[in-house]
N, C-alpha and C positions, 0 to 999 in steps of 0.2 A: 339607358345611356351607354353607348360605346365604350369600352373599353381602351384606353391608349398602352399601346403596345412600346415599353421604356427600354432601352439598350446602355450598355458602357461601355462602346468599344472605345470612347473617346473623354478626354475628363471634361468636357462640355455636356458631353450625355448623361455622365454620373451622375454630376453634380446636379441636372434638371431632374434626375429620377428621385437622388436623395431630399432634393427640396418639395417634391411632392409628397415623399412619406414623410418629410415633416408637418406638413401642411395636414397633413388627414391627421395626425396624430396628436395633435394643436386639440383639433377638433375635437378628440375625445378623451383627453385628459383625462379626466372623472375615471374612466374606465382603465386610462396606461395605470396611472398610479396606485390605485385602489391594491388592498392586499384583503384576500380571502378571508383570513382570520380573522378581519373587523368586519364580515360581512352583516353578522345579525346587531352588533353592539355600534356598527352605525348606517345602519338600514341601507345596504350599496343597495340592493332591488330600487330605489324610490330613483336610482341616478338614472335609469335605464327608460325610454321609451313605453309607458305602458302597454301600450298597444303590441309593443314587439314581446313584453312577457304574459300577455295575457293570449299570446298566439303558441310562444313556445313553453309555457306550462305544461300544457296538454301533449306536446310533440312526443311520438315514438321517441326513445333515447339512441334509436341510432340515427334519427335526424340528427338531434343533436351534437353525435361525434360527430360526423360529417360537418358539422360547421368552421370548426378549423382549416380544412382544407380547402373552404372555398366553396360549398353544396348549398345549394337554393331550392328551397321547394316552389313549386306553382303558387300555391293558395297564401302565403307568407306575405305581409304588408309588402308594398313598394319602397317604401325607406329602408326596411333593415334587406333587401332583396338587393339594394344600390351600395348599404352601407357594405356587406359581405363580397361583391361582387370587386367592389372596387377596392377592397384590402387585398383581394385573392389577385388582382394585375399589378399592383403594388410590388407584391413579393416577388423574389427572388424564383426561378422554380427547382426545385429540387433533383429532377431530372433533365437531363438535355442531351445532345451532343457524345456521343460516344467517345472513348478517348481514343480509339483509333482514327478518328476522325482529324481529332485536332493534334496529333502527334503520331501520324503514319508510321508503321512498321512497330510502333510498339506492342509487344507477346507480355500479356499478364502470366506467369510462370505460376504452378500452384505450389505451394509451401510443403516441402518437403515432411514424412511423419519428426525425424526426429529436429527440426526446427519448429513446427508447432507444438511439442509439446510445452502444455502449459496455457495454449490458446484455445481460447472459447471461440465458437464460432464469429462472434463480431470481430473480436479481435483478428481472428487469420482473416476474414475478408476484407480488411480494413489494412492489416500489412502488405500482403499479395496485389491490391492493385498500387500502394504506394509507393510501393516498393519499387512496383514497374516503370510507377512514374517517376521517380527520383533518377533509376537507371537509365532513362532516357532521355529524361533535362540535362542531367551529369554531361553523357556522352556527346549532346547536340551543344556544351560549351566545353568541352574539355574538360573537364574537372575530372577527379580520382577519388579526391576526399569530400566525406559528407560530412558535417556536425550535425546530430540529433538531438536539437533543444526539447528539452524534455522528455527524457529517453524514457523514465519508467523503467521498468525491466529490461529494458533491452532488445525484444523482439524485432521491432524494425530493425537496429544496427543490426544484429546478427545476423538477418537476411540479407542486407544488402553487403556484409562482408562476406559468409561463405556460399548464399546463391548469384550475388552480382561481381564480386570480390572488388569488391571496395573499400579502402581505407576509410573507416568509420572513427569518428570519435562520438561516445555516447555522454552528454551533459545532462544530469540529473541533480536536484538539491536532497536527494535522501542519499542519505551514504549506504544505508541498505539496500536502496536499490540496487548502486554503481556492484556492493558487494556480489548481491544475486547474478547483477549481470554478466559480470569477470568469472564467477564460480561457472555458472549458465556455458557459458561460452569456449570456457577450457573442456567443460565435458563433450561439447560438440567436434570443437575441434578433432580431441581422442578421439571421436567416433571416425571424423574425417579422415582423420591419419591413419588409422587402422585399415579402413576401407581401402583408398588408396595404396597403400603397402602390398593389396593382391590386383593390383590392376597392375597392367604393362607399364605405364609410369613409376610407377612404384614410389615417385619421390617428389610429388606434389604439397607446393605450399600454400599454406591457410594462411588467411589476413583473421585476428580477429580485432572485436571493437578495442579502445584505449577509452576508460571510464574516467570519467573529471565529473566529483562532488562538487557542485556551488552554487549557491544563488546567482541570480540574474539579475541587479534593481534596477540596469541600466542597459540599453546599446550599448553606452562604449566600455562597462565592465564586459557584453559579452563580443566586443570587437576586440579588447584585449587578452580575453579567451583564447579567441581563435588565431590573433596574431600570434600567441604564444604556441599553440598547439600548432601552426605552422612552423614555424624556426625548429620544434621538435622534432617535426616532420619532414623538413628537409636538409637540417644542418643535423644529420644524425655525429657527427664528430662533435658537435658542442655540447661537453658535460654542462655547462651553464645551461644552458635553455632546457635540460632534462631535469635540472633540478630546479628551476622554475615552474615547470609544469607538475613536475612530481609531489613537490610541496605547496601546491598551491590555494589558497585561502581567500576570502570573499576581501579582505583587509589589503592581501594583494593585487588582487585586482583594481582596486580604487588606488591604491597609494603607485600603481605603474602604469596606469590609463594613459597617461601623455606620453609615459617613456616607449612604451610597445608602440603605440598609435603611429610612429613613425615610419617608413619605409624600411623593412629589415635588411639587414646585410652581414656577411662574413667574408672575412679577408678582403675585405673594400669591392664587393660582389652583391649586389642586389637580389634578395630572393624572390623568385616571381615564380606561383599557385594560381591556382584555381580551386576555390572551397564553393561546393553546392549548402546553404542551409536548410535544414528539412525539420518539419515539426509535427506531430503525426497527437490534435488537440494537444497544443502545448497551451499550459492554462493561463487565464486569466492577463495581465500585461507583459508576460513572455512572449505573447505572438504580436505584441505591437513591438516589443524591443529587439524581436527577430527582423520585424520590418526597416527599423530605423537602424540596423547594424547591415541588414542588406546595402542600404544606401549609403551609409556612411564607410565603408570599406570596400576598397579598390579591387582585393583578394576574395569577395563574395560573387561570383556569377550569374548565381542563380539561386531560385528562392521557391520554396513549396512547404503553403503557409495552413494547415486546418486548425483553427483555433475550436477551442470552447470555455466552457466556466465564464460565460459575459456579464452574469452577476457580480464576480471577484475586480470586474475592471476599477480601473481608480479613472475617474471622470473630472472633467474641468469644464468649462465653457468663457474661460480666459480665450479673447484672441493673439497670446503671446505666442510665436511663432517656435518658440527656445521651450515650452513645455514638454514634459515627460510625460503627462496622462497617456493612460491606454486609449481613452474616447475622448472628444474626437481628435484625431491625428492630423486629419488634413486641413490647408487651410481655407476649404471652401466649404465643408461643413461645420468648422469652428464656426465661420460669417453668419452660416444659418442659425445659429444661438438656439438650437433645441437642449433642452437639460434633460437627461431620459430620465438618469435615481433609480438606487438600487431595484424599485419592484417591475420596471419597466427593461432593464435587464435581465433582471428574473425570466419574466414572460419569455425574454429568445433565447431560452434555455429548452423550451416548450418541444413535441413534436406534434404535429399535426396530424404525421403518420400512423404514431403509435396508438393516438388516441383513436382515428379512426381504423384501426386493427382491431380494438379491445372487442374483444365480446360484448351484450348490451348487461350481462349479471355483472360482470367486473367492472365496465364504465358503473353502475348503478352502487355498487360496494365504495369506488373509489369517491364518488359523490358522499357518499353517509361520511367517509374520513374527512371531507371539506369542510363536514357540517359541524362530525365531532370538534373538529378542530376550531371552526369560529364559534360555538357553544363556548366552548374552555376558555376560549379567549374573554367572555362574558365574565368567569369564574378569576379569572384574573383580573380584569375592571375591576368588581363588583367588592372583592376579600384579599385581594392584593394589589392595591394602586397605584404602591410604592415599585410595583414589576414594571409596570406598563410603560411608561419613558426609555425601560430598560432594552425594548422588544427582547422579552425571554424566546428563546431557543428551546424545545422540547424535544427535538430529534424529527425520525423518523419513527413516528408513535406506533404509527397505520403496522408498520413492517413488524414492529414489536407485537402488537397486536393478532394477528395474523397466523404469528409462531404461535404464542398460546393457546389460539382458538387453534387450531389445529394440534398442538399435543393435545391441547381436551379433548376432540373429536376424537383424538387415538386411543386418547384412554378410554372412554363410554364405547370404542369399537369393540376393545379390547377383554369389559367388561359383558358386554355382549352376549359375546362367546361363551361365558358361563351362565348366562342368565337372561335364556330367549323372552322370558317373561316381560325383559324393557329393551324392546329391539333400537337400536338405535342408528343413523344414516351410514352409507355405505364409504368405508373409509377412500376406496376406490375415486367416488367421486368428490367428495374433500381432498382429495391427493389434486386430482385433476384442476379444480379449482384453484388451490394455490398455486400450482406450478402456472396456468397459463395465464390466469389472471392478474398474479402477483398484489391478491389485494384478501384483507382479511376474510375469515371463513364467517359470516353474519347469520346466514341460515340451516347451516348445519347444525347448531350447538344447540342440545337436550336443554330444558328450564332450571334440572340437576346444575348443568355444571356453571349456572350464569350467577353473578355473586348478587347477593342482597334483594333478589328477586321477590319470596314471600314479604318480605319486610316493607316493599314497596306496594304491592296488593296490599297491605296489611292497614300501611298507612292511608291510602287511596279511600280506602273500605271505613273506617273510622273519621273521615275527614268532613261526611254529611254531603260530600258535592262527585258520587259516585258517577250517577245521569252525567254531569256535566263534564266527568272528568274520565270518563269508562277507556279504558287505552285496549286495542285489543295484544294480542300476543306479540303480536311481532312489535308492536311499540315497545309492549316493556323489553322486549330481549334487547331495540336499540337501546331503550333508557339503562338497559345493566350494562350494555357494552361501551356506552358513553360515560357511565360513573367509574369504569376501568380506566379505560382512556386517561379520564382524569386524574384520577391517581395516579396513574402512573406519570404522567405527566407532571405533576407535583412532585413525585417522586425524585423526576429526572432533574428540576430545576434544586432540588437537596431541602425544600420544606413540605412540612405535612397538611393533612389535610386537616382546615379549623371544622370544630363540633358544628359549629353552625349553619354549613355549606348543604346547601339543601341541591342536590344533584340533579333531582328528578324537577322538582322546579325549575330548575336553569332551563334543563332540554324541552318541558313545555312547553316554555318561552319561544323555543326556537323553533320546534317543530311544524308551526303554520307557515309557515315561512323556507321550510325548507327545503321545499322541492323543487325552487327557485334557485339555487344551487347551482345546478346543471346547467340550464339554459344562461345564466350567469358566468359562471366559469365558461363555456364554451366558445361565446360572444368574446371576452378577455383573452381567452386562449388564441381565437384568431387572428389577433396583433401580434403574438409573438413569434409566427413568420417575416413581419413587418420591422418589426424592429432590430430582427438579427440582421434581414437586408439593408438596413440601413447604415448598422456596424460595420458589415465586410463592406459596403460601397463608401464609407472613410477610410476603411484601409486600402485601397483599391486605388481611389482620388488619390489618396497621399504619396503614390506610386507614380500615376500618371503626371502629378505636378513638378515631379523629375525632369516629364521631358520625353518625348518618344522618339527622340533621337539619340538619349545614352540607358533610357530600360521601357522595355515592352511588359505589359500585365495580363494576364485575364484572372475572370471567375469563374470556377468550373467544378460544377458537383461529380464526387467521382465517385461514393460509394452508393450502396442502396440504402435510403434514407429512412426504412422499417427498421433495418439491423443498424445501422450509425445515422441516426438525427442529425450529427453536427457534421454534415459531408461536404461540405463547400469548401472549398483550396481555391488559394489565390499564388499564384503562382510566377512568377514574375524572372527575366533575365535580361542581363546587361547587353545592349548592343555594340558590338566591336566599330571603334574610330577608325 
């Protein structure tokens, strides 16, 4: 079947593309909403096509990765060849468009050493082209001043104040943050000032960010933000408005939303800005209230929107036009009445990239953590019932995990050395392991250092059903690394483990069944292309039903989507009357 080739340059086109990924996604329910961790305790395998798991059982696991991103093999049924095929035209693409292309003459500048300090490489590749970009929105509407909802540290503002010099204010809800970022910022400056004092100018000045602690619940607390941080900004004579902004609290924001919201003035003088909004993954309904404070404020011009965290959105499927949900915004995907639910936002959290980057060991390790994971889940059914309505929270077990197996490995390296007699794996390559695959160490670890091991032979061996139950090695190292797991997981949720909890039982249970897992998750995973596109083309729509005669939008992936997953900016500005 041909593939239809979907566009949004128009909100007639959006809205036909977003009503197809509702339409497919209709379709496979069972699969959006499903969550891993009930996978064995309520058989997902039986939801799935048998035909399509009795093909991808078998499959090499880097078919498997590959299925996220849209890869078919030859010999694979014709349904699930139609069903992947037509998720991968669905989505969004990750790549496109150069931003030289859509924004002529713009130079991505690289980040200076003493402005990156402190950036990881995602991070600097992700400020450097933002960066650029904001500098060239800004200058192609006049604007000076940027607001950085969701500042974090501060990295983007202090780029675009000391390499684009622009009047930055940095909006963050940690007050630690705002602190790092003001501390951050004076030491740079010193550097600057210093520097300049031996050049021919001698007497160059630095802009740097102005830091504003506070939540965001709403648009018009953060239009009353930036009203205020404007009157700051241009009425530098009004002690008022500096002591407004200087003291200012989430309590004032609400109780002066009306009074700010009006057209500012001094000495019966109209103040007239220009503020670019910029948000560099501002989480969760930050980036939709960045959208609705674009629109609703006269002094916003321009708008450069990357969201992520689309699990934290608050969701409605009211078609009340006057709602604050984060999803959906607009009023032509409200019409469409899809309800995603939290595990369906989950999923566009996903990369499609990364997973097909992993190595085929680390895709295979992160599989066995999906499994420990929905095993445990069994152990919480089964000995704790009263959790289960609760959905407990365990963390991040896998990463906990991971660390210990790896200090073990260290210590049995370490032991080694004195005692060639029990040579053990090369810590070199356990090093290697962790670092690239970021998933725990499963087959490096000696029988020595795995907990309750003989006790498990022991039991096995005494039980009369040896033949039927013979596990070889590497079973039992999962089944000890799975009764870890759980413990600690138990651990985490603050009760202990009952005498009666038969561990190795549980993962029995699960073990025929688990290799099923992978081609499971991966099929699942594929959607979650599908449904981030769906979010950003509500936020998109809700831009274009303005009007494209007072704001023009696009969507535009601008980073490289191995190093930042969440690279999609929606970017939008006000056309002048």
């Amino acid at each position: 079947m041909a593939s239809i080739i979907h566009s949004c340059k128009t909100s007639a086109e959006t809205l036909e593309w977003a009503k197809a990924i509702a339409q497919f996604l209709r379709a496979y329910q069972c699969l959006l909403n499903a969550h891993v961790v009930n996978f064995f305790r309520d058989k997902l395998w039986e939801t799935l096509d048998q035909q399509w798991l009795d093909c991808l059982r078998d499959e090499p696991v880097r078919n498997l990765l590959s299925i996220p991103s849209g890869t078919v093999q030859d010999n694979w049924p014709c349904s699930l060849k139609e069903f992947i095929n037509t998720a991968r035209s669905l989505s969004f693409p990750k790549e496109g468009e150069s931003l030289e292309m859509i924004f002529p003459g713009v130079r991505v500048e690289p980040v200076s050493n003493v402005l990156a300090q402190g950036m990881n490489l995602k991070k600097k590749h992700e400020v450097e082209i933002l960066a650029a970009t904001v500098g060239r929105v800004a200058s192609s509407v006049g604007a000076h001043t940027i607001i950085d909802v969701g500042a974090g540290q501060g990295y983007l503002a202090q780029v675009l104040s000391f390499q684009y010099q622009l009047s930055v204010y940095a909006l963050d809800a940690s007050a630690h943050h705002a602190s790092v970022t003001s501390e951050r910022a004076e030491r740079i400056k010193k550097y600057y000032t210093t520097k300049s004092r031996k050049t021919i100018a001698g007497n160059e000045h630095f802009m740097i960010p102005k830091t504003i602690t506070c939540n965001i619940p709403s648009s018009g607390a953060l239009t009353a933000l930036s009203d205020m941080s404007l009157l700051k900004n241009s009425i530098k004579e009004s002690q008022e408005s500096s002591k407004l902004l200087g003291a200012l609290s989430i309590e004032d924001l609400e109780s002066k939303e009306e009074k700010v919201s009006r057209p500012l003035s001094f000495d019966g003088k109209s103040v007239k800005s220009s503020l670019v909004l910029a948000g560099l993954h501002a989480c969760g309904d930050l980036s939709a209230n960045m959208l609705r404070t674009f629109v609703e404020s006269d002094d916003m011009k321009a708008l450069i929107s990357i969201g992520c965290c689309y699990n934290l959105l608050s969701e409605d499927c009211s078609e009340s036009v006057a709602s604050q949900y984060g999803c959906p915004m607009s009023n032509g995907v409200k019409s469409v009445g899809l309800k995603l639910g939290r595990n369906a936002r989950d999923l566009a959290c996903q990369s499609a990239e990364r997973w097909r980057s992993l190595r085929d060991d680390a895709a295979l390790q992160n599989f066995d953590l999906h499994a420990f994971r929905a095993a445990f889940q069994m152990i919480v059914h089964d000995y704790y019932p009263e959790l289960v309505d609760m959905n407990p929270s365990i963390g991040r077990q896998g990463k906990a995990l991971r660390r210990r197996q790896l200090r073990k490995a260290l210590h049995s390296e370490l032991i080694a050395k004195d005692n060639s007699a029990f040579p053990s794996p090369s810590f070199n390559k356990i090093s290697e392991s962790f670092e690239s695959s970021k998933a725990f160490v499963a087959g490096e670890v000696r029988t020595s250092e795995l907990p309750n091991l003989s006790e498990m032979e022991e039991r096995i061996s005494k039980s009369g059903e040896r033949k039927e139950r013979t596990l070889s090695y590497r079973s039992f190292e999962k089944s000890a690394l799975f009764e870890e797991f759980s413990r600690s997981g138990l651990d985490r949720l603050g009760i202990g483990p009952k005498d009666d909890i038969d561990f190795l039982c549980v993962w029995e249970k699960a073990v025929p069944y688990a290799e099923l897992i992978g081609p499971y998750w991966s099929l699942r995973a594929l959607m979650g292309p599908l449904v981030e596109t769906f979010l950003l083309l509500d936020r998109l729509l809700f831009l274009q039903e303005q009007g494209r005669s007072s704001i023009q939008a696009i969507m535009l992936p601008l980073f490289d989507p191995v190093l930042s997953p969440r690279n999609t900016a929606i970017i939008a500005w006000k056309v002048a009357q």
